[in-house]
MIZA-168320 format. One record per residue (C-alpha): y, z, x; residue in three letters. Coordinates in steps of 0.05 Angstrom, whole numbers, padded with zeros to 5 digits, always signed. Each point is the difference from the previous one (the first is absolute). Example, Ala and Ser with C-alpha at 12.3 -4.5 7.8 and 13.67 -1.06 7.14 Angstrom:
! MIZA-168320
-00090+00156+00246ala/+00069-00013+00027ser/
//
This chain:
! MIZA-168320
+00000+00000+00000unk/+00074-00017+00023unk/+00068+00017-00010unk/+00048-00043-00022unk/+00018-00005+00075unk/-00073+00000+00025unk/-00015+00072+00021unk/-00070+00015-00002unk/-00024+00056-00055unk/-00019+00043+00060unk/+00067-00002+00020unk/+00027+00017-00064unk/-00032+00063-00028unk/+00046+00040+00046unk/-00022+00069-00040unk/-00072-00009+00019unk/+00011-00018+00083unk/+00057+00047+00003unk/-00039+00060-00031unk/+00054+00030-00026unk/+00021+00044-00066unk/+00043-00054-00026unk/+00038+00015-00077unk/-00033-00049-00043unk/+00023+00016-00057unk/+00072-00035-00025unk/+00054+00031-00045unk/-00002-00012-00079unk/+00050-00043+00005unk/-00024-00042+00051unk/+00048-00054-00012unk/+00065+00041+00016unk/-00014+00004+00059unk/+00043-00044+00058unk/-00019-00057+00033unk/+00019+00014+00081unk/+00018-00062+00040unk/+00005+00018+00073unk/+00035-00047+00044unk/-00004+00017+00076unk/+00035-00047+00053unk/-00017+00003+00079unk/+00051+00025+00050unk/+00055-00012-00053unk/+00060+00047+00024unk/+00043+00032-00048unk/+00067-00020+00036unk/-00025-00080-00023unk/+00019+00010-00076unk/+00078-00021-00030unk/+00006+00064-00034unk/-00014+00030+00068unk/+00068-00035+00018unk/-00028-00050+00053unk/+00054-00047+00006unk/-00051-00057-00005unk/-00064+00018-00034unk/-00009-00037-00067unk/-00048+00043-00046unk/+00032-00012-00073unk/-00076+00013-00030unk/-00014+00068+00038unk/+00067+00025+00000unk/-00004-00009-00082unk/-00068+00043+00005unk/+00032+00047+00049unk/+00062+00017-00057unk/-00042-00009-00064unk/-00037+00058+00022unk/-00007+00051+00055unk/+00023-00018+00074unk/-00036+00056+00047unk/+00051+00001+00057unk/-00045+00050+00045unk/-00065-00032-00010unk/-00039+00003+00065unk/-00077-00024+00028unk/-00036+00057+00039unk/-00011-00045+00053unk/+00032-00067+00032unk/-00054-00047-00003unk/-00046-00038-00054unk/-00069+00024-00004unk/+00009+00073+00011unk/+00058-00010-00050unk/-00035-00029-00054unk/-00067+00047+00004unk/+00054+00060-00014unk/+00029-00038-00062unk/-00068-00002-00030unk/-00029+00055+00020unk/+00065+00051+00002unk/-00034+00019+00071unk/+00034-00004+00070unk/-00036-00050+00052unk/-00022+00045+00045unk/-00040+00029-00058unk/-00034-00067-00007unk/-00010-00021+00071unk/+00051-00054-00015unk/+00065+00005+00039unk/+00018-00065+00024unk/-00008-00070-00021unk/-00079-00018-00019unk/-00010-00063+00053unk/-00060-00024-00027unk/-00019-00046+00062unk/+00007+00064+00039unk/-00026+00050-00065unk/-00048-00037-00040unk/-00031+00070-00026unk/+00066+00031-00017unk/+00021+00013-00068unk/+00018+00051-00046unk/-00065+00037-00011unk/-00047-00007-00058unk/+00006+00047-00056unk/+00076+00029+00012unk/+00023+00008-00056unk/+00071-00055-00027unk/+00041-00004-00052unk/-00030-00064-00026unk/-00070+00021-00007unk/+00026+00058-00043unk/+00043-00043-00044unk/-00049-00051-00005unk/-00051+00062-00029unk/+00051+00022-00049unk/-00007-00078-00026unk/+00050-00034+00035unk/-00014-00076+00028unk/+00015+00007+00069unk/+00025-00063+00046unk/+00020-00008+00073unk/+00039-00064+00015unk/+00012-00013+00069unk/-00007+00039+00070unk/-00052+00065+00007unk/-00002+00012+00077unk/-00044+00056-00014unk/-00065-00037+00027unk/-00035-00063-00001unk/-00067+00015-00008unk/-00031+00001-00073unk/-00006+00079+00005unk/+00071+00004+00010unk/+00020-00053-00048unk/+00052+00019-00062unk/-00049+00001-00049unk/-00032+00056+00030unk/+00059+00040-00008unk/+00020-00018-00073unk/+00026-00071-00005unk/-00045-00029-00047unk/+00040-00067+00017unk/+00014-00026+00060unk/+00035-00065+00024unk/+00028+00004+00076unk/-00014+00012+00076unk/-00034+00057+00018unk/+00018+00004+00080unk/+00084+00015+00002unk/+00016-00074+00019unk/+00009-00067-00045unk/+00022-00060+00023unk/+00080-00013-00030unk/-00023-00069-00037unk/-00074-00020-00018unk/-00029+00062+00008unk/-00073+00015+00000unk/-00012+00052-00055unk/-00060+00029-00034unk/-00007-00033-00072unk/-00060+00014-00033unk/-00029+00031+00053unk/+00004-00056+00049unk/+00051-00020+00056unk/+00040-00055-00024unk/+00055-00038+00029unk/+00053+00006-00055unk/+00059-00055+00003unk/+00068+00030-00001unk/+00047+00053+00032unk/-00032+00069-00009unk/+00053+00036-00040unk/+00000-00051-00051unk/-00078-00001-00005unk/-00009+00079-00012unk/+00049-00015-00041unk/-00031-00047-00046unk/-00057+00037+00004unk/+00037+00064-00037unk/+00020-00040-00044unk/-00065-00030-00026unk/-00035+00072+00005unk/+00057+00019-00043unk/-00015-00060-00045unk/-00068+00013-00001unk/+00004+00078-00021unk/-00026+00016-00073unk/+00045+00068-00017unk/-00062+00016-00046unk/-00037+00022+00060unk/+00051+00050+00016unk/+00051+00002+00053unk/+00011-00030+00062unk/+00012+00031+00076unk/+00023-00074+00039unk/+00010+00011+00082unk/+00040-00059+00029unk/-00004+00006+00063unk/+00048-00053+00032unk/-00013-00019+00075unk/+00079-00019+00009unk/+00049+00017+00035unk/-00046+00016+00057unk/+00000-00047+00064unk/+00004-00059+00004unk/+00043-00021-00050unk/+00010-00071-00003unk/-00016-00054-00040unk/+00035+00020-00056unk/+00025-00037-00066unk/+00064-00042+00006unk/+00033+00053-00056unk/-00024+00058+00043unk/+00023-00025+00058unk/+00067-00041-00016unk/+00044+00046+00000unk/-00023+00039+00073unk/-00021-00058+00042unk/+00079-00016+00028unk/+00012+00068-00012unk/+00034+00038+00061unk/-00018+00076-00027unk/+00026+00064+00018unk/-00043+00045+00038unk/-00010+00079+00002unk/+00025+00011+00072unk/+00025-00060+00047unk/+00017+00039+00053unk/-00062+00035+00012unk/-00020-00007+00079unk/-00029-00063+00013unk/-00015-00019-00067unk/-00030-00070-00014unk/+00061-00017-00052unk/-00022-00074-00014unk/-00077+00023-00014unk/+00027+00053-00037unk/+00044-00049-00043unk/-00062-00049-00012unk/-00049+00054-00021unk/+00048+00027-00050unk/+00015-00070-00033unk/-00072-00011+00000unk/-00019+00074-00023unk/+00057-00006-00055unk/-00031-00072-00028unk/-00069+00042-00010unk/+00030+00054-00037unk/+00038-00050-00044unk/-00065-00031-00010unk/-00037+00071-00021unk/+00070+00006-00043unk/-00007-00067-00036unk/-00082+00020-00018unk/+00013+00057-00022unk/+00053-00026-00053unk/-00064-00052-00019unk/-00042+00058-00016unk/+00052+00049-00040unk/+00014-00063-00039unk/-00076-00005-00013unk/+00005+00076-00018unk/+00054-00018-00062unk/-00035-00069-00016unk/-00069+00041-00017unk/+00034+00051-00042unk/-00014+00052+00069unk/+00067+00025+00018unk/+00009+00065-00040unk/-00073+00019-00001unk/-00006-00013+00082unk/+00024+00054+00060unk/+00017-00056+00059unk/+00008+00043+00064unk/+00018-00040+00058unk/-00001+00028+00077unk/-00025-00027+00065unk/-00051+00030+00052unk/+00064+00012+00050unk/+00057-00010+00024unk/+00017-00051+00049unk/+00049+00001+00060unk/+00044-00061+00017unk/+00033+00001+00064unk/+00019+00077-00026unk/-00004+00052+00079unk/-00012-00068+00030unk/-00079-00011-00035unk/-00023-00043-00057unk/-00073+00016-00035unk/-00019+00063-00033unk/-00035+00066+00035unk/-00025-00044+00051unk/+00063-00029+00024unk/+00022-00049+00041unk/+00057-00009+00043unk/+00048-00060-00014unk/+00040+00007+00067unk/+00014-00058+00066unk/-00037+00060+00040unk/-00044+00039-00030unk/-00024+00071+00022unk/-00058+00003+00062unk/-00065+00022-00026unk/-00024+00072+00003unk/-00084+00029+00013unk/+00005+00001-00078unk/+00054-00050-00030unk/-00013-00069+00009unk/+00061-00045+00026unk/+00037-00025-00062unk/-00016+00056-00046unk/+00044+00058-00022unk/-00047+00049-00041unk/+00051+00030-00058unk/+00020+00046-00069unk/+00060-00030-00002unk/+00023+00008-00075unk/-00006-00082+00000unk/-00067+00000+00007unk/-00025+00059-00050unk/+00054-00009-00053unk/-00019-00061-00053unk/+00040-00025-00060unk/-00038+00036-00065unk/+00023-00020-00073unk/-00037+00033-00062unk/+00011-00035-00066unk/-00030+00043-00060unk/+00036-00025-00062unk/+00013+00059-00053unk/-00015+00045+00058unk/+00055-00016+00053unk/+00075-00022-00019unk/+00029-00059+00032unk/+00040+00019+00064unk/-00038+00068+00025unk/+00005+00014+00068unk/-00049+00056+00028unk/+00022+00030+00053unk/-00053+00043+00018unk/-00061-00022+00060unk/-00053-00028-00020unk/-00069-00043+00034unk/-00046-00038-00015unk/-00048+00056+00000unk/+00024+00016-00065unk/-00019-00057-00036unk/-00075+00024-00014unk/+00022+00060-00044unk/+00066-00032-00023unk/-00046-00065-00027unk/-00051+00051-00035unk/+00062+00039-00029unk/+00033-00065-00031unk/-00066-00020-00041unk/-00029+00069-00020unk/-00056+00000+00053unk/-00033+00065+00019unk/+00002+00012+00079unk/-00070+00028+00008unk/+00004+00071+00032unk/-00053-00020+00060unk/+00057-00052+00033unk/+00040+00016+00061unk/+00075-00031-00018unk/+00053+00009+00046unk/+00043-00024-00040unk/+00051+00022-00073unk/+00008-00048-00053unk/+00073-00012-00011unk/-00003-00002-00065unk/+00048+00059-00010unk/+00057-00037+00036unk/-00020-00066-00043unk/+00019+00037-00059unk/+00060+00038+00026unk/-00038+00064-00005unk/+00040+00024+00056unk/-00058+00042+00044unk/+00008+00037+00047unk/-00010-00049+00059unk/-00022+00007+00078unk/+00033-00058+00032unk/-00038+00004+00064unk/-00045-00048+00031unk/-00058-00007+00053unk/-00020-00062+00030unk/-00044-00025+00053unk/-00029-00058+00043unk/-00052-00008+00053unk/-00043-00057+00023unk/-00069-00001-00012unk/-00020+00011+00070unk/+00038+00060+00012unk/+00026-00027+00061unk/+00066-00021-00008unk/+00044+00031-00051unk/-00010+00071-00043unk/+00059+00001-00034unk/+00015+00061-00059unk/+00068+00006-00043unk/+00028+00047-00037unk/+00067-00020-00042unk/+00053+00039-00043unk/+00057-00034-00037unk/+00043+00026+00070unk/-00048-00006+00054unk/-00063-00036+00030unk/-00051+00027+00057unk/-00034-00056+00034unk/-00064+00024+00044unk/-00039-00044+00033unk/-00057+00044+00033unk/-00023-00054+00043unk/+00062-00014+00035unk/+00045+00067-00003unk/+00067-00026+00037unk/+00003-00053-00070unk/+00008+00068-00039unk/+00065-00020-00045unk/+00046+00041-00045unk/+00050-00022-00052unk/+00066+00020-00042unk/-00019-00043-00054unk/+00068+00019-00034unk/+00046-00019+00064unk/-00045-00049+00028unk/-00038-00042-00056unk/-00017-00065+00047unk/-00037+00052+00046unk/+00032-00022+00057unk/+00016+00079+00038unk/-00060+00035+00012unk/+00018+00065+00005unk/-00071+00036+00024unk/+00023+00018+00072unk/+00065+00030-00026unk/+00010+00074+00019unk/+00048+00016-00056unk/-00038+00066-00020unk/+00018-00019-00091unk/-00039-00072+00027unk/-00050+00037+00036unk/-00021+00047-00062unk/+00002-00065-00045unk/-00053-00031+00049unk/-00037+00061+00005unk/-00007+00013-00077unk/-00019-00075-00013unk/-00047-00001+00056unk/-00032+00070-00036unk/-00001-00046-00069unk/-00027-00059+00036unk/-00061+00043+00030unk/-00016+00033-00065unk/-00007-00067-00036unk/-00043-00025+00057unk/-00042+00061-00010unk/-00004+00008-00066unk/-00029-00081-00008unk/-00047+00014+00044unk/+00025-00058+00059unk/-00034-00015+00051unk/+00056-00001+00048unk/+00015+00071-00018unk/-00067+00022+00021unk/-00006-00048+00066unk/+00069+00017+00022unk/+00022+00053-00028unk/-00061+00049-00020unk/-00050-00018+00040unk/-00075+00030-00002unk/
//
């Protein structure tokens, strides 16, 4: 027997290979319930939206989701990079509980994935009788044990491994690898839109994942409309006079970076118009955030957590940094652009102010449709719910973060963030130890950890205690290697 999209029964009964004590039962009125369409972009940085006041992005569709609902200006990833980044938004788990803390390479990690029978989000909506879908990118594993079925999707139409090519991808469809004819965006795209097509409501309520593979690198080709207006374009960029900066590559990545999000902009106008066509638009939450945040010539680096630097002479290598690489927390790679439409739930123009991450979307999802969080689940995250509805909780606004490469032998990086400050340790390489005013010094550009200032000092000190505890309390394995050894 097969999915519409080919997956194999075996892969399907998630309840039966996950062994779990999944709520099967669904609420009376079954049929009140929302539909949830997750969008989720790769390495899209919140600075590349109009309403963010970039002088040159055009994003007239997402800027319209952004103010006809919530725009979460604090919403943060607990760690820089993709894999690792998506296991903790469907899991609400930190990647260093998973054994996932860097990019899954699977030429280099063909039997790494997120493990067999942890417990998601979608295979507990999908028990309370929701039809489940992922559209797009997984990067959680390529083998069948680790594909999304497994985990809850009962639908899945994408690439498993984290890379597609930008036009004529080759994409699982039907449970084969297919070349598919087209530019990738525009294909996921169509995809949503026939699952959306396809949906009988009379089966109850649907949880959609699209999971686009834009704006990551590279970026071009592009449509003529997506590209038009950026190709001539001479753009302003974050800081010019950084030393040594590479100001024309800086300049042709942003056009080029700028064109892809115009092109995630313009598909995700397609499918919100899909959304009011089929009658969907008051009965569907549309929650739209990215997997991180993306630096662009921002402390002289472009990428994410595993940065790169974008300068004429670039840094000599170290025993553990490869040349070319700047290991970071900067704000522009953990913060992401998060929007939450809920209609009757969330007025038009609410900005939450409070910190939030994608950890949170587990119990947040289950608190929007009425699903029971079974007591035997570890959740690191708080559903944010509360702040959705303008319950005004009392809020910690505090944040841990962390990054290390698989091997352990290059970076071991930990963070812990208030609304004023941010500790950087990286365990591996101690004189890389940062320390920020985040109110004075928002670009991150004074790092303040060697000061002697005794009010600077005590600040360190009682983030560094914070930091530890968090480590300690999670259980990481760089707290017991480095700093509790047997």
């Amino acid at each position: 027997m097969r999915s519409r999209f080919g997956c194999r029964s075996v892969i399907l009964s998630a309840t039966c290979i996950l062994g779990l004590t999944l709520p099967m039962t669904r609420p009376a009125a079954a049929d009140d319930r929302p539909n949830i369409l997750f969008i989720l972009t790769d390495d899209q940085a919140p600075w590349a939206l109009g309403l963010s006041g970039h002088p040159h992005a055009r994003t007239p569709h997402l800027d319209r989701l952004f103010e006809h609902g919530a725009y979460l200006v604090n919403s943060f990833v607990v760690t820089p990079v993709c894999s690792p980044s998506r296991a903790s938004l469907m899991t609400s788990r930190y990647g260093s509980e998973l054994g996932i803390t860097d990019w899954i390479n699977p030429r280099n990690e063909p039997d790494l994935g997120l493990e067999p029978g942890t417990p998601t989000w979608p295979n507990l909506l999908q028990a309370a009788g929701y039809r489940t879908a992922l559209i797009g990118k997984w990067h959680l594993g390529t083998r069948d044990e680790f594909h999304p079925g497994v985990f809850g999707y009962q639908d899945f139409f994408g690439f498993r491994p984290g890379g597609a090519r930008v036009i004529h991808p080759s994409l699982e469809v039907n449970g084969e690898q297919r070349i598919v004819r087209g530019l990738t965006t525009d294909i996921l795209t169509d995809e949503a839109i026939r699952w959306l097509r396809l949906h009988d409501p009379a089966t109850g309520p649907f949880a959609l994942s699209l999971h686009y593979r834009a704006p990551h690198a590279p970026w071009l080709p592009l449509r003529d409309e997506d590209w038009s207006d950026f190709e001539s374009l001479d753009p302003t960029i974050p800081n010019p006079d950084y030393p040594k900066l590479d100001v024309e590559r800086v300049k042709r990545m942003t056009r080029e970076y700028l064109g892809s999000v115009a092109g995630v902009d313009r598909n995700v106008g397609r499918l919100l118009a899909e959304l009011d066509l089929l009658g969907l638009e008051e009965k569907t939450i549309v929650i739209f955030t990215s997997d991180h945040g993306y630096n662009m010539g921002h402390n002289g680096i472009w990428h994410k957590g595993n940065g790169h630097w974008v300068l004429t002479e670039n840094p000599p290598a170290t025993e553990t940094i490869p040349a070319g690489q700047r290991p970071n927390m900067y704000d522009h790679s953990i913060r992401v652009p998060t929007a939450v439409r809920w209609p009757g739930v969330v007025s038009s123009g609410t900005v939450i102010e409070q910190t939030v991450a994608n950890i949170d979307w587990f119990p947040t999802l289950l608190d929007m449709t009425g699903v029971e969080l079974p007591d035997d689940i570890t959740i690191r995250g708080r559903s944010i719910v509360p702040l959705l509805r303008d319950e005004r909780p009392d809020w910690n606004n505090d944040l841990y973060a962390e990054y290390s490469t698989h091997h352990q032998s290059e970076t071991w990086m930990r963070m812990y963030r208030t609304p004023e400050w941010k500790l950087i340790k990286d365990f591996r390489n101690p004189d890389r130890d940062e320390l920020y005013n985040l109110q004075d010094d928002p670009a991150e550009t004074h790092n303040l950890y060697g000061s002697t200032d005794q009010d600077i000092h005590r600040i360190k000190v009682n983030l560094q205690d914070s930091l530890m505890t968090h480590m300690e309390d999670i259980s990481d394995p760089v707290w017991w290697q480095i700093v509790a050894p047997p």
